[in-house]
Each structure stands twice: as C-alpha cells, then as structure tokens.
C-alpha positions, 0 to 999 in steps of 0.5 A: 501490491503484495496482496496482488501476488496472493491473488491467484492462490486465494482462489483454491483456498483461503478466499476473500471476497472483498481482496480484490477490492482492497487491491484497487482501492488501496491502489488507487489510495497509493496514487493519492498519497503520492499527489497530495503530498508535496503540496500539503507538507510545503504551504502555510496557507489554509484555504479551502485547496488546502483542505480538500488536498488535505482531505485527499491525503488523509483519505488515501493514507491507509493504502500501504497498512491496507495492503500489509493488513491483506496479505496477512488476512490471505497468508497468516490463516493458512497453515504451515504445510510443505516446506519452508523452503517451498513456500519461501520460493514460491514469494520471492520468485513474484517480488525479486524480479521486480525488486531487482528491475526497478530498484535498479531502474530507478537507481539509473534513472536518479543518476542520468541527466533525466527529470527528476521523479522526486524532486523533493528527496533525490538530492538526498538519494544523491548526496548519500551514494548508491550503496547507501541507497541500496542499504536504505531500501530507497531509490523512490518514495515507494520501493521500501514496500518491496523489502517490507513485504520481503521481510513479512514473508520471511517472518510469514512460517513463524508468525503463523506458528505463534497465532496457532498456538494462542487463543482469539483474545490473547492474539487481540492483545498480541495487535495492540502490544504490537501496536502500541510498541511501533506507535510508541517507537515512531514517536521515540525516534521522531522526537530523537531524529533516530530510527531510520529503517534499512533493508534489514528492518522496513519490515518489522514496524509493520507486523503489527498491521499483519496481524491485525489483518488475521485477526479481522478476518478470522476472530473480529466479532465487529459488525460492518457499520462498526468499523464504519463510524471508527474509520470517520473518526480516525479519518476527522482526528488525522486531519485535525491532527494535520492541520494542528500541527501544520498550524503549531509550526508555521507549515512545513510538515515534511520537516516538523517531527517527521510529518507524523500526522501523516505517519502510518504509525501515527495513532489517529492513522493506525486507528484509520487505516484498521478500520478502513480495512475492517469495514471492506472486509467485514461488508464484503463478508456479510452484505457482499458487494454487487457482482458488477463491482467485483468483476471490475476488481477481478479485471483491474486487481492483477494490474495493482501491483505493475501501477504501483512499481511505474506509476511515478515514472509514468507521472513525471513522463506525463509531465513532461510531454503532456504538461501534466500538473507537477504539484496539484494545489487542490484535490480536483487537480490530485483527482486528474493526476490520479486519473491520468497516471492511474490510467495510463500505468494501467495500461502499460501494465496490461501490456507489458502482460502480454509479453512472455518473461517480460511480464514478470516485472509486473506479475501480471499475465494479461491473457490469463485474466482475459481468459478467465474472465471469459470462463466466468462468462461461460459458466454464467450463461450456462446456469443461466 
C-alpha cells in the first residue's frame, strides 16, 4: 500500500528487487486477514475448517508490518537531500487524495441505509459519531493504514537523521528496544482496555517495523534460509498461541485481551512478520526471483494500493448481487473470496487508471505500466 507509492521512485535510486513482490504479497496477505477474521474470532468449535481458517490468517498476518517494513527499507537508506518541505509534498500529494475520498466514502456509506461492509464494528462506528471517527482515524477495518503511514512520513527526515548518526550494531539495538517498548505497551494496555490509538498516534507503534525494514536491507547479515526456518517458527507459535488462548476463553477472541494472538504487535506475530519480510528480501537479494515472477509483480504492484482502498466495498458489493459468501467457515471458501474480491478490485483499479485526475484516488496510471511494460519488451528483443 504505502510501499506502492514508493514504487516509481525506487527505480532511479534505491532499488529492491523483491519490492514489488512484497507488494503482492502482502496484498494478497491484507485480503486474507480481512476474510479469515470473522470466523476465527467468533467459534468455539475446533475442527479441521477451523484450523485451516486459522492457518490462513496466521499466514497473511504479517501484511501491514510487511508494507510498513518496506517503505522504510526503500525511503529510510536514502539521504536527507533537498528540502523538508519538498519531500513532505511529494508523500502527502499520493496519500491525501485518497485518504480524504475514501474516508469520506466510507464515512457515507456507514451512515445510508446501505449494506453494511463491517457488520461487526459499524454499530461501534455509529454509536460514537462521525467526529469521533474522524478523530479515531476509523471509518473501516483498514483505512487507520492511512494515517499510519501519514505519520511515518512525517517522522521519515528525522528517522533518517538518527540511523545516520549511529552504527550498524547500535541500530540493531535500536529495533529491539523499539520492539520491546510497542510489544510491552500492547499488552499494557490490553490487560488495562487502555491505549486506544487516534489520528495523532496510529503511527507511533510501528516505527519499530520501519526500521527494522532499514536495518534488513542495509546491515542484516542473515542468509535467506535463516529467515526462512524463523518465520516457521513464528508462523507455528501464532497459531498455537491462537488456539490456546481460543481454548483458555471459551472462543471469542475478537473480545478476550484485544484478540492479541492476532496482534501485529503480539511476540509470536512481530518475530513472523520480520522474518517473512526478511527472507523475500534477503531471496531476492541473493538468489533473485525468475524474471517471470517479477514482471507479474511489475504489472499487479501499481494496483496494490487501489485493492486495498476498495476491496471490502467491492466484497460486500459482490455479496450482495453475486451471493458471494459473507463469512468463510473454511480456508477454500477464504481462498475464493480472496480471488473474487482480489480480482475484481484489480480490475476496477486498472480502470479507474486510466482515467486522468480520477486516477489519483488509486495512485494508479494504467497506461504508464502498460507502457513500460512495453519498453521492457523492446529493449529485451533488442538484446536478444
């Protein structure tokens, strides 16, 4: 999502082979959440549709670290040149457009006799009032990402400012204290029913996850399988922490302790969600990916960020004209939803695109992919 809007700058500078592949991925891992998590949280039944569900969410839990840890392995490494102002203008001209159209699109929608697109927390939304709402950051499930990734640019100058004044082994402690300090603070809180976060603060608990991105891509001395074999064992401890505690409260776990099993700032979670991003980078770095895949990723990648923004209008729109399934009991239905609403977001997106003005509501230029797939193509065949 924000990584996406890094996307066409990375190429005349910093650049990640596996950046685009992140985006995908962790797109794809953002639909997954989204259609696992009714289900898992609201069940006191424990069969095999139970697990695989679970398994799908735990898999797909590291998307919003995964794209937080990206944007700050493609922005933090490069230096502070120009103007604040500059590069402040640049950010906020990708992201305000589309924070103001679809806060305010959802924000309508939530208040007309429509169908609902969250049915578990639009009474919530409604009973505290649209100014509330605005002052939460929260009109969905999603568009808190918004002012998150608002906030890390803010930060973004300063950030950069410190990593360049330290050495490799003290930004290494810098992670795990930042770490250790938005783990600590999340169970504080749970066990409190204190700490919700606001416009001001959705960022804050994740500059940890930022730079832990810098530091994998400029100083990480891990080898790929390394990461590999952590992110198993991150993946196995959030879901044997899930179902323990699923088990210790008799189910429910949108209420018990905040659901911090399927916390992004749960340990088993944070370890998970490092390690996933770990080893793509550290695979793309060393090994690199088939040239197939990443012209997959180049041609999906400029779309991530417009399915993110529509993709749970676009479900409940599918729901109702289409009979899409509303809760999925098992991971093959989570997979067709996934496929369904992934599709079909892309797709709108793409053509939103390829509308002038219009298009900034996705940050996607439809044509301008197409073109420079084109170019690619060329300059293949003329090597060739």
């Amino acid at each position: 999502m924000s990584a996406t809007i890094e996307g066409r700058e990375e190429r005349k500078g910093h650049h990640l082979e596996a950046a685009d592949v992140i985006r995908v991925l962790a797109t794809i891992a953002v639909l997954g959440v989204h259609v696992t998590g009714p289900d898992v949280r609201m069940t006191t039944t424990y069969d095999v549709a139970w697990w695989s569900l679970a398994s799908l969410e735990s898999l797909s839990i590291w998307a919003v670290p995964g794209f937080v840890m990206l944007s700050g392995a493609l922005l933090l490494p490069r230096p502070n040149s120009g103007a604040r102002g500059s590069f402040y203008r640049r950010r906020f001209a990708k992201i305000g457009i589309p924070l103001i159209v679809w806060f305010a699109a959802h924000t309508i929608w939530l208040h007309l006799d429509l169908p609902q697109i969250d049915p578990y927390s639009t009474q919530w939304y409604l009973d505290i009032g649209l100014l509330k709402n605005v002052a939460a950051g929260q009109a969905s499930w999603h568009l808190y990402f918004l002012f998150l990734i608002a906030g890390l640019y803010l930060a973004t100058p300063y950030v950069r400012m410190v990593l360049q004044s330290i050495s490799p082994r003290e930004e290494l402690w810098l992670v795990l204290g930042l770490f250790a300090l938005s783990c600590t603070c999340h169970i504080a809180n749970t066990l409190l029913g204190q700490g919700g976060l606001n416009i001001a603060t959705q960022w804050l608990p994740y500059v940890c996850y930022f730079v832990a991105g810098h530091y994998i891509v400029t100083h990480a001395t891990w080898r790929a399988s390394h990461f590999f074999w952590l992110a198993v064992f991150g993946l196995a401890a959030s879901l044997t922490c899930k179902y323990i505690e699923m088990r210790i409260f008799d189910g429910n776990l949108a209420v018990v302790l905040g659901g911090y099993s399927s916390s992004y700032f749960s340990i088993a979670i944070a370890v998970y969600s490092v390690a996933m991003v770990g080893w793509i980078l550290r695979f793309g770095q060393t090994r690199g990916f088939p040239p197939a895949v990443l012209k997959v990723c180049r041609v999906l990648a400029p779309a991530t960020f417009g399915v993110f923004l529509m993709q749970l209008m676009v479900w409940t729109l599918l729901r109702e004209t289409l009979g899409l399934v509303e809760i999925p009991k098992n991971a093959w239905q989570g997979g067709q939803v996934i496929v369904a609403v992934g599709g079909t977001s892309l797709l709108l997106t793409y053509a939103i695109g390829l509308i002038p003005i219009v298009r900034t509501i996705v940050d996607c230029n439809t044509q301008a992919v197409w073109t420079s797939l084109r170019s690619d193509d060329e300059a293949n065949s003329d090597q060739g």
